[in-house]
VOGU-3710 file (C-alpha; in Angstrom, 3 decimals, decimal comma):
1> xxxxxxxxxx> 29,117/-6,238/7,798  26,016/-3,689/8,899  26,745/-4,858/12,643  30,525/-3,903/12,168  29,236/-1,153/10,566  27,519/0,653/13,417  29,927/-0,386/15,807  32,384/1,670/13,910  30,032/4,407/14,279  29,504/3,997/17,413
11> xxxxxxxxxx> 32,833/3,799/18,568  33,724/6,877/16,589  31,030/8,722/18,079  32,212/7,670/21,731  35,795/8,071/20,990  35,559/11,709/18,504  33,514/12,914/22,171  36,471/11,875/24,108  39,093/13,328/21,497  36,482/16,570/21,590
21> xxxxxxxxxx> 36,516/16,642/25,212  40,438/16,522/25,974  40,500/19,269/22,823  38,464/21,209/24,524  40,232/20,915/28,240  43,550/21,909/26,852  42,203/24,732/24,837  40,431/26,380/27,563  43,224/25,586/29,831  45,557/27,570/27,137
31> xxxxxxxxxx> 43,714/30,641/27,278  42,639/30,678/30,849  46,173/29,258/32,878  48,119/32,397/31,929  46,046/34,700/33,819  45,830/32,567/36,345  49,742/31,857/36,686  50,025/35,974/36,302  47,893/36,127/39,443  49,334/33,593/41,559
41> xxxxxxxxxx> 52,799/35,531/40,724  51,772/38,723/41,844  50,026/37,183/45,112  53,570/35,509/45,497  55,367/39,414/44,603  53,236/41,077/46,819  54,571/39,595/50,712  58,133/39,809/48,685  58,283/43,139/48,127  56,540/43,878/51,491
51> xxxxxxxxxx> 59,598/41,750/52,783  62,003/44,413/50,638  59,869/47,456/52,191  60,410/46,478/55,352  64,291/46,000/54,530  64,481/49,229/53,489  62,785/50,898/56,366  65,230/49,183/58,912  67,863/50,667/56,550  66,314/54,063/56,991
61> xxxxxxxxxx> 66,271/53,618/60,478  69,633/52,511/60,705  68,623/48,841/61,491  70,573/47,825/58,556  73,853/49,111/56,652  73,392/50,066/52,950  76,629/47,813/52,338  74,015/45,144/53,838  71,270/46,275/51,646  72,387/45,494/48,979
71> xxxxxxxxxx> 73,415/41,362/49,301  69,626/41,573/50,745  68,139/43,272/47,651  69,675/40,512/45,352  72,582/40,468/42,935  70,465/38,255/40,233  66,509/38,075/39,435  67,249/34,130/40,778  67,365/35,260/44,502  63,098/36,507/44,612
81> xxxxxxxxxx> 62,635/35,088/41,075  61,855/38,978/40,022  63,576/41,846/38,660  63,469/44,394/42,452  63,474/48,177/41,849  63,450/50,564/44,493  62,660/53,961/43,651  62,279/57,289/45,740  58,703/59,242/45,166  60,071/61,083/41,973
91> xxxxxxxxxx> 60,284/57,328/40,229  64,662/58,342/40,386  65,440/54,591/40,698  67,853/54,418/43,464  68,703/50,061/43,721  67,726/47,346/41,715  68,581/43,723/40,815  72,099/44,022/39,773  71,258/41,244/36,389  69,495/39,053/34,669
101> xxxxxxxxxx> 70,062/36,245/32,168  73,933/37,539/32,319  72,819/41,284/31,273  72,606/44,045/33,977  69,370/45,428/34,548  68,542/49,511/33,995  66,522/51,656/35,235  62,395/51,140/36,018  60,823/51,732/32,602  59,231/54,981/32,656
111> xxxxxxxxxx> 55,978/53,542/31,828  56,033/51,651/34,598  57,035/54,034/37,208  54,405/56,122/35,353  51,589/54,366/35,435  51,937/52,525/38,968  53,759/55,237/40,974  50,779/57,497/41,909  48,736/54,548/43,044  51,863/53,290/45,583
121> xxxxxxxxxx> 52,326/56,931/46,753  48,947/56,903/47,436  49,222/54,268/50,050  47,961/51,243/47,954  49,829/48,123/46,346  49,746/48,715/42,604  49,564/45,330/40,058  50,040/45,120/36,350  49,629/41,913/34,044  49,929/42,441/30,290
131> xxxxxxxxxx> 52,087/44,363/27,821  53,937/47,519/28,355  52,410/49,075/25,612  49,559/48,602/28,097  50,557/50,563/30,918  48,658/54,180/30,949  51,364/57,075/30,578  49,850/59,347/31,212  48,227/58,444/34,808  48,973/61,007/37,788
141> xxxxxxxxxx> 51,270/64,085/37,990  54,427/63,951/35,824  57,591/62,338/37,149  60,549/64,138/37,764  63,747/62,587/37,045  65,841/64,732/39,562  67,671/63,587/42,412  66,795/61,167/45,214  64,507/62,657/48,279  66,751/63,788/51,294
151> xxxxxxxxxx> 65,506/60,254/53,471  66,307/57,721/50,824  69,107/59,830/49,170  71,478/57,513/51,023  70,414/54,767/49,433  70,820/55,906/45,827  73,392/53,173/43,827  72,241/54,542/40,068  74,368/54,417/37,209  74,735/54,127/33,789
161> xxxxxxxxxx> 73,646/50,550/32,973  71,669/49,515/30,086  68,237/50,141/29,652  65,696/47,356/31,621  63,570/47,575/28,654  65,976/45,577/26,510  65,825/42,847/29,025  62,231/42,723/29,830  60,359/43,262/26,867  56,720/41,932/26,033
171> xxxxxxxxxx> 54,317/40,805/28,362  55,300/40,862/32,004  53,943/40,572/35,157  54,705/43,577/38,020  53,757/44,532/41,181  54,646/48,089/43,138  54,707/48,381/46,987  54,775/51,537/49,136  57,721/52,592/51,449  57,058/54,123/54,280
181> xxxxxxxxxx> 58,625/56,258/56,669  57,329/57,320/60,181  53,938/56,932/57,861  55,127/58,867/55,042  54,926/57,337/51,481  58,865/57,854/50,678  59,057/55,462/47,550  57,944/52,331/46,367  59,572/48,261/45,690  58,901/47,594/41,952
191> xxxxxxxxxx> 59,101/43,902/41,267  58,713/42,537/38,167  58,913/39,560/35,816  58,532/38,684/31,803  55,203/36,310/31,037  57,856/34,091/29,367  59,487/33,340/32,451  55,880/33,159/34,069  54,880/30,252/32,213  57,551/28,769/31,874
201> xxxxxxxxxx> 56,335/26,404/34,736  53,284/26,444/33,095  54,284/25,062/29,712  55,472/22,088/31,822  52,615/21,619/33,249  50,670/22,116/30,095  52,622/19,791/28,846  52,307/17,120/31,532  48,024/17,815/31,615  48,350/17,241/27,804
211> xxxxxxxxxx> 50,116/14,125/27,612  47,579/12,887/30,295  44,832/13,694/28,311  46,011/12,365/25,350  46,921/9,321/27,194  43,783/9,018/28,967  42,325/9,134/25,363  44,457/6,548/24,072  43,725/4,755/27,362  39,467/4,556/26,653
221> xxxxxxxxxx> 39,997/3,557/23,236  39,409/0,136/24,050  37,014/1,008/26,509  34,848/3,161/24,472  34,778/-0,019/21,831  33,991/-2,101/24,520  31,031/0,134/25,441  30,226/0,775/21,851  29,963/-2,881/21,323  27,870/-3,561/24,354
231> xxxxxxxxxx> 25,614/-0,762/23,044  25,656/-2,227/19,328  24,677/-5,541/19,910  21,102/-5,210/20,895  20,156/-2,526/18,246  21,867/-5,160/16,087  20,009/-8,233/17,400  16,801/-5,392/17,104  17,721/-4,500/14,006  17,810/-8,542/12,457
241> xxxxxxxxxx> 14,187/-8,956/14,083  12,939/-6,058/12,270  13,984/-7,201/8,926  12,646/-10,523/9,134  9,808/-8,959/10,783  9,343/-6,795/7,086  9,854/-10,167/5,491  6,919/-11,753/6,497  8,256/-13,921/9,669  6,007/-11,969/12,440
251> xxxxxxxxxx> 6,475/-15,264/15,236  10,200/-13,788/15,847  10,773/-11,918/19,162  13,234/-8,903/20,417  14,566/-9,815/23,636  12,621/-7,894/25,825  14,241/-9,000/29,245  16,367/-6,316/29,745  15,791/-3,219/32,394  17,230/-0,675/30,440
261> xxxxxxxxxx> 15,402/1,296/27,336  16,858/-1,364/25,202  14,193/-4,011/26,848  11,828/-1,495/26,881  12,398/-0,586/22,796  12,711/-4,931/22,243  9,051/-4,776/24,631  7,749/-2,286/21,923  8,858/-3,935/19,104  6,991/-7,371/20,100
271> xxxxxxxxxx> 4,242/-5,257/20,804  4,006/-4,095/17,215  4,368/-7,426/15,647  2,130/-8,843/17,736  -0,818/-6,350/16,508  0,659/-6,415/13,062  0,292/-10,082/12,938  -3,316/-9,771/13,905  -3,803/-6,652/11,678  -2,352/-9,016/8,464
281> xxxxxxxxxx> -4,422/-11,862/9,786  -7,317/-9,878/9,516  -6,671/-8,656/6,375  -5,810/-11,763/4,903  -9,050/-13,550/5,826  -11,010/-10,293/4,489  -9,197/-10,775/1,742  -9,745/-14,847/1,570  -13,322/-13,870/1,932  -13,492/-11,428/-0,593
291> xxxxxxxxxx> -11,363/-13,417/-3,343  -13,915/-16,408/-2,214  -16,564/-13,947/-2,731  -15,218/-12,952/-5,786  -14,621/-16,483/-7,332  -17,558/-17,916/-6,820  -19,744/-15,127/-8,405  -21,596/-16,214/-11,605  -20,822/-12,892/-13,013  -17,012/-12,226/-14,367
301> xxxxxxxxxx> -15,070/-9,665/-12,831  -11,800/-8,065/-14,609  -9,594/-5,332/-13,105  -6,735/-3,533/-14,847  -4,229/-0,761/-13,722  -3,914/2,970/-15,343  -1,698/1,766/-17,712  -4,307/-1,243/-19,009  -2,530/-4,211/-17,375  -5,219/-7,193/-15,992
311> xxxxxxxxxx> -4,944/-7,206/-12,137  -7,998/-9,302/-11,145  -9,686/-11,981/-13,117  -11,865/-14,409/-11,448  -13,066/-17,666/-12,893  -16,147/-16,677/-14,102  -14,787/-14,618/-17,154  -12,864/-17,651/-18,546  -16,167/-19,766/-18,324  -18,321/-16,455/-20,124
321> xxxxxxxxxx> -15,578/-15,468/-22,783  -15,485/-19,265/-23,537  -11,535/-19,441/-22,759  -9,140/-21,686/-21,722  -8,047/-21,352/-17,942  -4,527/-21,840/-18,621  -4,758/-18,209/-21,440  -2,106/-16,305/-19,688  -3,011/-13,336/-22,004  -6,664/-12,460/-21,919
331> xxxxxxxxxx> -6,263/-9,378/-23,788  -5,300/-11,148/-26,550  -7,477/-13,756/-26,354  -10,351/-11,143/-25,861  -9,554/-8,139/-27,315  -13,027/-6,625/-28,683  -13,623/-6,940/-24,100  -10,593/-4,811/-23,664  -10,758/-2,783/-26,033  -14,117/-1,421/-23,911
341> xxxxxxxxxx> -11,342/-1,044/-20,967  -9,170/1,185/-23,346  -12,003/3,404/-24,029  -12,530/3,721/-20,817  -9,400/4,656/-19,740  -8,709/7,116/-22,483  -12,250/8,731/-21,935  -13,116/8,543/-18,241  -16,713/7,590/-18,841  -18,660/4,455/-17,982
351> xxxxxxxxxx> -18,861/2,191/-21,325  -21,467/-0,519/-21,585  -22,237/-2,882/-24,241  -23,622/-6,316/-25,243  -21,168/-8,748/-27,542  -22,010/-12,113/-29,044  -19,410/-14,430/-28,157  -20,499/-17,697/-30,230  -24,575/-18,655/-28,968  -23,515/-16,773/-25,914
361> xxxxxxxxxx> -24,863/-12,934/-25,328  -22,745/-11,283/-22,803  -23,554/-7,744/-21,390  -20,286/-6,054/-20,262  -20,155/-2,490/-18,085  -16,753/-0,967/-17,513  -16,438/2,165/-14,967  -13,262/3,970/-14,235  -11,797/4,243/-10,712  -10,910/7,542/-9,812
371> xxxxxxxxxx> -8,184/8,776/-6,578  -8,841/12,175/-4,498  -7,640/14,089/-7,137  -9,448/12,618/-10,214  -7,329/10,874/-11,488  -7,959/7,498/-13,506  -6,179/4,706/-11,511  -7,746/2,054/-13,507  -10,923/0,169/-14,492  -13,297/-2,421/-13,147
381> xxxxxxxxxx> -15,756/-4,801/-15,676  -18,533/-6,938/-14,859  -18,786/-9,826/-17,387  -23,035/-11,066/-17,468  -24,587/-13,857/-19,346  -27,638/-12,489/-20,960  -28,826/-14,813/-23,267  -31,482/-15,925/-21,402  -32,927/-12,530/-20,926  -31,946/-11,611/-24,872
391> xxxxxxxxxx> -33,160/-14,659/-26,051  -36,596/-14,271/-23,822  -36,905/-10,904/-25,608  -36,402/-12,686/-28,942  -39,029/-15,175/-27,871  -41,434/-12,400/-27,079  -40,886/-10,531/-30,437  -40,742/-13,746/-32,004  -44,597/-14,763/-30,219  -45,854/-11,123/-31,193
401> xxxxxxxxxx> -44,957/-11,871/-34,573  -45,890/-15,207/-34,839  -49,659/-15,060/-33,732  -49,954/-11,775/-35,638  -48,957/-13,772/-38,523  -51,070/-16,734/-37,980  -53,812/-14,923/-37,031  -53,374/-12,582/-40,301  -53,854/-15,694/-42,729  -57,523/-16,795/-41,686
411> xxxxxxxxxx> -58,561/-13,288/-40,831  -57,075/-11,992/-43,760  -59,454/-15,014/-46,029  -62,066/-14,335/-44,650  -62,272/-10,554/-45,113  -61,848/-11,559/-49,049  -64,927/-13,636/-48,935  -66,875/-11,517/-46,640  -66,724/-8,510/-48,804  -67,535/-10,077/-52,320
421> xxxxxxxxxx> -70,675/-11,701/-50,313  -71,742/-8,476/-48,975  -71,241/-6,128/-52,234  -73,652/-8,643/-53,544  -71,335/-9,675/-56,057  -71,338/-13,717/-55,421  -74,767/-14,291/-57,399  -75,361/-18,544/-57,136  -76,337/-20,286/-54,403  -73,543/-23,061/-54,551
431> xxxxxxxxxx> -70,910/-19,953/-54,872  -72,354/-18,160/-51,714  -72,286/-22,016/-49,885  -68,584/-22,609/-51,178  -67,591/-19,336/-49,974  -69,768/-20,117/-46,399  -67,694/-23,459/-46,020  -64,312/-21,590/-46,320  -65,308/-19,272/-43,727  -66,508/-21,537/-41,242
441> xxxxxxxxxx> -63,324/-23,461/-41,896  -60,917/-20,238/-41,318  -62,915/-19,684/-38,571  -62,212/-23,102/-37,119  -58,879/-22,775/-37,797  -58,944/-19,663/-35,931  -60,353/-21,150/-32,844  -57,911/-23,844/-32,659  -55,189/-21,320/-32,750  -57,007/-19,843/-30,444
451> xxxxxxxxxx> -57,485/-22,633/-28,153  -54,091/-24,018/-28,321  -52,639/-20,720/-26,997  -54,238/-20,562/-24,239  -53,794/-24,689/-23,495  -49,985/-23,593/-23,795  -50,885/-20,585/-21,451  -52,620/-22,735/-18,787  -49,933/-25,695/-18,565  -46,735/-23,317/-18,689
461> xxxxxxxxxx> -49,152/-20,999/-16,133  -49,627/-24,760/-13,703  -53,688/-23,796/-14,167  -54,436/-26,598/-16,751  -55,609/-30,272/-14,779  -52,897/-32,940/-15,160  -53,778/-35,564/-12,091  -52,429/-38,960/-12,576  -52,989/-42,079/-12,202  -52,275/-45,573/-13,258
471> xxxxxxxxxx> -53,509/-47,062/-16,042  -52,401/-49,371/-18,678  -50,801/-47,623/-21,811  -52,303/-51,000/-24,128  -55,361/-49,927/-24,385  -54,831/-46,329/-25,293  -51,963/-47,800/-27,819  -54,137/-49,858/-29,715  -56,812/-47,123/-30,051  -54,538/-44,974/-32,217
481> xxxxxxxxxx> -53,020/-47,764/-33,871  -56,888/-47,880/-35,410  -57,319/-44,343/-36,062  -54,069/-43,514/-37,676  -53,714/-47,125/-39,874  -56,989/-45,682/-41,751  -55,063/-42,240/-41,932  -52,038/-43,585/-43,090  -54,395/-45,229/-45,701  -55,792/-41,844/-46,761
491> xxxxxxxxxx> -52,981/-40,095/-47,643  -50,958/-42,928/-49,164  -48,555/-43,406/-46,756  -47,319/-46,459/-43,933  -47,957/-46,659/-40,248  -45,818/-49,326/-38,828  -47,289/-50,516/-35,395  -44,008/-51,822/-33,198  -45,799/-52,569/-29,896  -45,530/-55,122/-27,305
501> xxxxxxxxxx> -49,015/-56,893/-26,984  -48,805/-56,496/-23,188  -47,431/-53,379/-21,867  -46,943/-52,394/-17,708  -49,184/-50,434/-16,008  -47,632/-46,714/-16,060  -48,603/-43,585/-13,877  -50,044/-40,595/-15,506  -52,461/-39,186/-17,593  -54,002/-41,201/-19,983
511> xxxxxxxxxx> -56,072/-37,918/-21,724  -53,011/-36,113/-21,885  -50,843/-38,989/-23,432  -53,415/-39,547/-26,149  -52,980/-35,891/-26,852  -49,460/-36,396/-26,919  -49,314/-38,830/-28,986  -51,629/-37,018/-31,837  -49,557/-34,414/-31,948  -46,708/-36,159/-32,916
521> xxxxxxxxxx> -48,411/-38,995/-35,316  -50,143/-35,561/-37,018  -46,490/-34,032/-37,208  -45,040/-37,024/-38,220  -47,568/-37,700/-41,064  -47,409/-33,764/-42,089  -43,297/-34,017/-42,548  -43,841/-36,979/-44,545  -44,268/-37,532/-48,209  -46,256/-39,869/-49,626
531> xxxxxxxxxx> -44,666/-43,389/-49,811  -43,364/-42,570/-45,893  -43,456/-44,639/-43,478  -44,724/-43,607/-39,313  -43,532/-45,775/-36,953  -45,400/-46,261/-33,316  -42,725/-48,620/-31,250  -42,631/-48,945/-27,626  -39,909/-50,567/-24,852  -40,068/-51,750/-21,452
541> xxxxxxxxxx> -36,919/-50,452/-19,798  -36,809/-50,817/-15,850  -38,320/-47,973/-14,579  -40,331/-46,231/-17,231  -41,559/-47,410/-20,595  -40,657/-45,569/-23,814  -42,595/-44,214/-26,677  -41,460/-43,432/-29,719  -42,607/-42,116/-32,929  -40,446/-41,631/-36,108
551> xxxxxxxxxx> -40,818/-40,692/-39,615  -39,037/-40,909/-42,501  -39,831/-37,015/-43,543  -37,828/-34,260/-44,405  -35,811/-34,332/-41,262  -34,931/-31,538/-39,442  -31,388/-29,051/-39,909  -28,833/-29,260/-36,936  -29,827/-25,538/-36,539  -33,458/-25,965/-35,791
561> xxxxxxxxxx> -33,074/-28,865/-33,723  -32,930/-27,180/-30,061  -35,757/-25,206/-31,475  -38,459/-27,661/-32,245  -40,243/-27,414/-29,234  -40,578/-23,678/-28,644  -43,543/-21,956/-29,422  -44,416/-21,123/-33,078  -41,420/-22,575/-34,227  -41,120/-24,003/-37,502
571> xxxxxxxxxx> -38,240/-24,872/-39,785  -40,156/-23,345/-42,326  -39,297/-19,594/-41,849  -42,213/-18,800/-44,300  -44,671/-20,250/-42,581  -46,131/-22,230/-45,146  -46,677/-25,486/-44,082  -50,085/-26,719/-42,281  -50,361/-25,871/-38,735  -49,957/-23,357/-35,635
581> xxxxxxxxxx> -46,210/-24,602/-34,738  -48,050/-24,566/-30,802  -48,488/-28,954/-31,146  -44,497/-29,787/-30,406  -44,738/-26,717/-27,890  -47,489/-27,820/-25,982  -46,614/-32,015/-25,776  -43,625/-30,962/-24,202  -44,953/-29,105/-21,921  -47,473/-31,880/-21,199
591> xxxxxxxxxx> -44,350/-34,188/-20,534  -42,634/-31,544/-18,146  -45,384/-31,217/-16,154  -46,176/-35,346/-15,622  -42,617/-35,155/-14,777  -41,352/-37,342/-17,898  -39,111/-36,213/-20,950  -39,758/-35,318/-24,565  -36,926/-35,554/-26,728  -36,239/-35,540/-30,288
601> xxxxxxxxxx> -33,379/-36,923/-32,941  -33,299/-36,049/-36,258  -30,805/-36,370/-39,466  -32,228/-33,505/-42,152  -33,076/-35,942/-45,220  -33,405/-38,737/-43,200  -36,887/-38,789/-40,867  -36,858/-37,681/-37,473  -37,609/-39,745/-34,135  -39,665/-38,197/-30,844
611> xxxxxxxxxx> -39,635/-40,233/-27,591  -41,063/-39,917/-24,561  -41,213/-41,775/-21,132  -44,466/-43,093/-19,009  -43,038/-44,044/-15,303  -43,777/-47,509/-14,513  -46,755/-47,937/-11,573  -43,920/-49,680/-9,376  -41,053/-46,981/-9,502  -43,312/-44,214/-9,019
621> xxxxxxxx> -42,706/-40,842/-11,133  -40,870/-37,617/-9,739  -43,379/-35,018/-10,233  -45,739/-34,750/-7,297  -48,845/-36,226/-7,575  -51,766/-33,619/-8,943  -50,587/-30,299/-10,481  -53,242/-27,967/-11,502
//
């Protein structure tokens, strides 16, 4: 349909400039043939009135009779296809063509004889083409319309007849040629002839030239479509290879054989698909890179339009926001995040802010994009996980607050007893030694706060000495089962020894597993009422052996749980139980860096259970061999 399309438009355009063309021909042809058919008349006039003159002078000389004349002059306007006039120098008209069309012809118009007479009697041939209104009246001396001159008086034939300007009227064409006489100017031949009968020849021909044209028109119509067609088809075949070009298929090809501009425009065209392919290809893999780049950041990126609609979301924010990847609507889903993106928007100013979204802190920052003329064209956010760093920062208020608290207590007992003794107010000896032994005992307390701080320091710091070794874990077993049984004795509780008598040589630290393993008997029997049992059971497993220690204490909450081995912690928030809350903190860390694990299960009511794992000598451990 387009291809039909533009080869009616392209025949129209080929045919309307033929059709313009032959228009044009016949209208110039109109206005310029009747001059020229005017002056081929008079330069056909002019040797025939010469050819009268020089009838008229052999009259004069007696060559010819006037009887003779006459016959010779012409009886009808048929015999020199022109009305003849001779007239004597006055303008008197003395013979003429006796009719025309049927009607006899009159006199020479005055006008005529007016206007061209001088210029004859001068010597000269005289022309006219045009109107009679025309002709210039008034031109030369005044005519007189008295008798003949005495040498052509003999030839004077006037009479009465009808005026000539009833039977040429309108345009005409005329021509006036001297007589002479022993080279005198004695009168003049006027021939003339209406424009009518002019072109009357001429409409003929006008005719004919016009049919032709037409016909010639007619005759190219199928040429011109033929042409058309041939010119069509390329820009059509063009045409197709530039649409499918636009839709993506940049491997098609113009035909680009041809020696004409239409190869030349098909050359260009494969030209510029062949740089737009590589321009796209290039953008696509800057654009693979970037989305690559994009997706695998750690850090969630959302885009949205001016009007608030999501353009870009990469992977990460589903992870952060804690959403499903198949949420089609993330605004909904997440509307406290976008409603950081409205404000933004509305506002034009950066907006920053840190959510909680479950245990998770995320830190989002939102900046508007701005075009050349400041306008907002949307919004970018970056999506972090903080809870590392906020957590960290609780940690460190948390420590700060922590050791100022325990270091309050004992400082804080001691300045009670230290001021009574010095005021002189504690008067016994056995008061002043009671008050000496709490002292010394705050004090000791504060040294062991003291010096577990900065045990924790040096083993999370990799200063502290933890080389390894093997050795047998029996031994070292059996030596707390007899300190603790006595314990256990003391303050009326059980201690359960679930040991095998022969246990695997292990690699590590014998030192630092004894000082594992009394902080979590002391924790165990400090949780534990009286009547509670401590259990000390070990297994052989394949590659490590495994310690464990469990109680049948107060158990510790669900909440507290991933807590129970950072520093200070205790599930009592008040801080009242026995201790520095360093012991858990510090085993661990012990464990981490022999390269074994510390874990811990607990049911609140029910007792709680810490294992660890000692490496069997054979399957070597995964911790390098000496850290200090």
């Amino acid at each position: 349909m387009r291809h039909s399309s533009f080869l009616r438009r392209a025949l129209m355009l080929l045919y309307g400039t033929v059709l313009l063309f032959t228009v044009l021909i016949i209208g110039i042809y109109n206005i310029i043939s009747p001059r020229l058919f005017a002056q081929n008349k008079i330069d056909d006039l002019i040797p025939k009135g010469q050819i009268i003159a020089g009838y008229i002078e052999s009259t004069l000389r007696g060559e010819i009779t006037t009887a003779y004349l006459v016959p010779l002059i012409g009886r009808s306007t048929s015999q020199w296809e022109a009305t003849v006039w001779v007239v004597d120098a006055q303008g008197d008209t003395l013979i003429r063509t006796q009719q025309t069309d049927g009607r006899r012809v009159g006199k020479l118009p005055n006008k005529l004889a007016q206007s061209m007479l001088p210029e004859v009697l001068a010597g000269n041939v005289a022309t006219h083409i045009g109107s009679q209104e025309d002709l210039d009246s008034s031109a030369g001396s005044p005519l007189s319309s008295g008798s003949s001159s005495d040498v052509l008086d003999a030839l004077d034939q006037s009479d009465e007849a009808e005026s000539s300007e009833e039977v040429i009227s309108g345009s005409l064409v005329a021509v006036a040629v001297p007589i002479t006489f022993f080279g005198e100017v004695v009168g003049a031949v006027f021939m003339a002839q209406s424009m009518t009968e002019v072109m009357s020849g001429m409409q003929a021909l006008s005719n004919a030239i016009t049919f032709s044209l037409l016909l010639v028109a007619l005759l190219l119509l199928p040429v011109a479509g033929f042409f058309a067609s041939m010119m069509s088809r390329p820009l059509a075949k063009m045409r197709s290879v530039a649409l499918t070009m636009a839709g993506g298929d940049l491997t098609v090809r113009a035909d680009d054989r041809r020696p004409d501009e239409f190869g030349e425009l098909g050359g260009a065209l494969n030209y510029l698909s062949s740089e737009l392919g590589a321009t796209i290809s290039s953008l696509q893999m800057e654009q693979s890179r970037l989305r690559s780049l994009i997706n695998g950041l750690s850090e969630g990126i959302i885009a949205v339009g001016a009007n608030g609609s999501t353009t870009l979301i990469n992977p990460a924010v589903y992870s952060l926001l804690n959403l499903d990847p198949s949420v089609t609507d993330v605004r909904a889903a997440a509307p406290n995040v976008f409603a950081m993106f409205d404000e933004a928007l509305s506002t034009g100013q950066s907006v920053r802010q840190t959510i909680w979204r479950g245990s998770t802190a995320l830190r989002i920052s939102v900046s508007p994009l701005m075009d050349a003329q400041e306008q907002i064209t949307g919004c970018v956010g970056i999506v972090s996980d903080v809870t590392s760093a906020e957590r960290l920062e609780q940690t460190r208020r948390d420590y700060v607050a922590n050791v100022s608290h325990e270091l309050r207590t004992p400082l804080t007992a001691m300045r009670a007893l230290l001021e009574p003794l010095r005021d002189g107010l504690i008067k016994t000896e056995e008061q002043r030694q009671q008050t000496y032994n709490i002292v010394l005992r705050e004090t000791m307390r504060l040294s062991r706060l003291v010096s577990d701080m900065l045990e924790l320091s040096r083993l999370q710091s990799g200063k502290a000495s933890l080389a390894r070794s093997v050795f047998s874990p029996t031994p070292l077993l059996s030596l707390i089962r007899e300190t603790y049984s006595a314990y256990a004795e003391d303050y009326q509780q059980t201690f359960v020894y679930d040991v095998p008598d022969s246990l695997p040589d292990v690699t590590g630290n014998p030192d630092r597993t004894q000082q594992v393993l009394v902080a979590l008997l002391d924790n165990a029997f400090k949780y534990s009422s009286e009547g509670g049992t401590v259990t000390l059971s070990a297994v052989i497993e394949p590659d490590v052996v495994r310690v464990t220690v469990r109680d049948t204490g107060i158990g510790i909450g669900p909440e507290d749980l991933p807590h129970v081995f950072d520093r200070f912690y205790k599930a009592d928030k008040a801080h009242h139980s026995r201790g520095t809350g360093l012991g858990l903190a510090i085993a661990y860390e012990i464990m981490q860096q022999l390269g074994e694990t510390l874990s811990v299960t607990s049911e609140l009511g029910q007792g709680s259970a810490f294992t660890f794992t000692l490496h069997l000598a054979q399957s070597g451990v995964r911790a390098p061999a000496c850290v200090s």
